[in-house]
C-alpha positions as a Python dict, from the first residue, in 0.01 Angstrom:
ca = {
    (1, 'X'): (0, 0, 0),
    (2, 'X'): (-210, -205, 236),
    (3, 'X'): (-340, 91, 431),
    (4, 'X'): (-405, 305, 130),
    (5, 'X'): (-620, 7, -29),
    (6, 'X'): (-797, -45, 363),
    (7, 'X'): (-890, 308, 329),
    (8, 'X'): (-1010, 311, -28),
    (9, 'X'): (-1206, -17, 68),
    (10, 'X'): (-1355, 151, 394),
    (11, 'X'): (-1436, 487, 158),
    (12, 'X'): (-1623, 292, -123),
    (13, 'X'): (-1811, 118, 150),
    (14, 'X'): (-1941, 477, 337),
    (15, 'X'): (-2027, 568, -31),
    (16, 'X'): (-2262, 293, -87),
    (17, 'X'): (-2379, 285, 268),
    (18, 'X'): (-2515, 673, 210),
    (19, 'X'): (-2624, 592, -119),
    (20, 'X'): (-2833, 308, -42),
    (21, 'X'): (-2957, 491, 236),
    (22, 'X'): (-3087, 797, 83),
    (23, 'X'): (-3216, 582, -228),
    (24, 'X'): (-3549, 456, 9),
    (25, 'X'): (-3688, 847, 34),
    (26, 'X'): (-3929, 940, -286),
    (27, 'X'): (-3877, 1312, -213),
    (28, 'X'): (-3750, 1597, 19),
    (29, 'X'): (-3850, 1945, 28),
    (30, 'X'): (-3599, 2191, 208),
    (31, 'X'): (-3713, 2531, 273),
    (32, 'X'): (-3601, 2819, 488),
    (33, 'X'): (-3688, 2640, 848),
    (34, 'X'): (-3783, 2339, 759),
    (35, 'X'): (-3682, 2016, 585),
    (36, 'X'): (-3929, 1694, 536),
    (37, 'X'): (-3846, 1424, 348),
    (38, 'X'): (-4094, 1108, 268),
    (39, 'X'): (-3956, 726, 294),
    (40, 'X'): (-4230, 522, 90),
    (41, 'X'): (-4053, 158, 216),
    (42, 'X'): (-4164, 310, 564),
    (43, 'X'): (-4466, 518, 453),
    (44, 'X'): (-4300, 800, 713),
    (45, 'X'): (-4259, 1178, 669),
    (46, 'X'): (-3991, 1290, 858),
    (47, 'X'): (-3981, 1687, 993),
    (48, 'X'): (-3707, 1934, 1079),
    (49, 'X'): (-3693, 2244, 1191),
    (50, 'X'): (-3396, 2397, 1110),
    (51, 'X'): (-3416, 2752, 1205),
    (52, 'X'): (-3400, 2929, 1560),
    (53, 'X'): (-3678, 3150, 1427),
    (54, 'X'): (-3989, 3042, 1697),
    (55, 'X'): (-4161, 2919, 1400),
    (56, 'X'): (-4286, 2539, 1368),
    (57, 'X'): (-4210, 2324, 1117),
    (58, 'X'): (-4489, 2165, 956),
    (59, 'X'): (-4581, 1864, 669),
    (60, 'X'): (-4901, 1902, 468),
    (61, 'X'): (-5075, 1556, 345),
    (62, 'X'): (-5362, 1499, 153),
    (63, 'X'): (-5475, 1095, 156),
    (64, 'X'): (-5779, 1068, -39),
    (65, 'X'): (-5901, 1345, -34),
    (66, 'X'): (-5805, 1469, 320),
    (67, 'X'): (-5565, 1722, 408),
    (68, 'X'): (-5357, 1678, 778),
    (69, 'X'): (-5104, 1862, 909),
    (70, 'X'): (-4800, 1753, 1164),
    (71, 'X'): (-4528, 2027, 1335),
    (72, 'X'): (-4273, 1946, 1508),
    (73, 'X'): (-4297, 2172, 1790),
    (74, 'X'): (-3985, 2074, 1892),
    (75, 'X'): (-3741, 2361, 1799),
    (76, 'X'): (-3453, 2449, 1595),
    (77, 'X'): (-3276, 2153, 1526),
    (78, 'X'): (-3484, 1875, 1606),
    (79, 'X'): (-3656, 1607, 1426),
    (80, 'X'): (-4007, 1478, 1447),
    (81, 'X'): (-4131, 1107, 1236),
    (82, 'X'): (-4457, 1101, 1111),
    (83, 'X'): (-4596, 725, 1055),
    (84, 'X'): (-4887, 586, 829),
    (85, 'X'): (-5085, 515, 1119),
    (86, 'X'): (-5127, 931, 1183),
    (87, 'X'): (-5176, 999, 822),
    (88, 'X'): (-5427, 768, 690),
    (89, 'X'): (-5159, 645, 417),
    (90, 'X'): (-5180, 313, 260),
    (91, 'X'): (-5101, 90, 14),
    (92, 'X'): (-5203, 129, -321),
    (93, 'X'): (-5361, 518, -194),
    (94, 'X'): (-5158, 835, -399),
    (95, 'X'): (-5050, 1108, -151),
    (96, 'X'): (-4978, 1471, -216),
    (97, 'X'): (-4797, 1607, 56),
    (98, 'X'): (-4573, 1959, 108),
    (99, 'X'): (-4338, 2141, 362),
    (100, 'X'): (-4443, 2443, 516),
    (101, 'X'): (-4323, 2681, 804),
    (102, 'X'): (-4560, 2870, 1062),
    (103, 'X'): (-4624, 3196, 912),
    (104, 'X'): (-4363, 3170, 621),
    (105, 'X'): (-4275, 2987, 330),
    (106, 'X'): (-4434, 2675, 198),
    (107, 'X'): (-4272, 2394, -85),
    (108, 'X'): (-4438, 2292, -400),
    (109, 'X'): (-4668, 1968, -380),
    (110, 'X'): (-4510, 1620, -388),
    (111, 'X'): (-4766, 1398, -581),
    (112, 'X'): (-4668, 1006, -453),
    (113, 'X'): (-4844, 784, -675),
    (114, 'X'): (-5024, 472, -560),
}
């Protein structure tokens, strides 16, 4: 009985552990090649390329009224973090940003509010 409740104590505790941690990200976008997600306690983008296609995945963000673009040129199954200090993003500033692919598909807009 000991073990079983040790291992129902140790379950419950991954459960919140993975919930807590994917609470923190405002959005994700997953398309074919790519999957970026936004963390706004971090103001990061994070970018994976999840195809062995030769394509880059790529993030889209528009900051007040400026669009930039990040890749991670790293290849299939690799990740690249994209910080505040690259985008322009800032407190109290709304963001739009998407996920596209080199030469394929491309997400619908995530509108962040300030």
């Amino acid at each position: 009985m000991r073990k079983k409740l040790a291992l129902l104590a140790v379950a419950t505790a991954a459960v919140t552990v993975v919930t807590v941690a994917t609470s923190a990200s405002a959005d994700t976008r997953i398309i074919k090649g790519a999957y970026v997600y936004y963390d706004p306690a971090r103001n990061m983008f994070g970018i994976g390329d999840t195809e062995a296609d030769g394509r880059t995945a790529y993030v889209e963000v528009v900051v007040a009224g400026v669009s930039k673009t990040f890749g991670n040129h790293n290849g299939n199954g690799t990740w690249r973090d994209v910080y505040a200090n690259e985008t322009g993003i800032r407190d109290g500033i709304s963001l739009s940003w998407r996920a596209k692919v080199g030469g394929g598909q491309t997400s619908t807009w995530v509108h962040e509010p300030a």
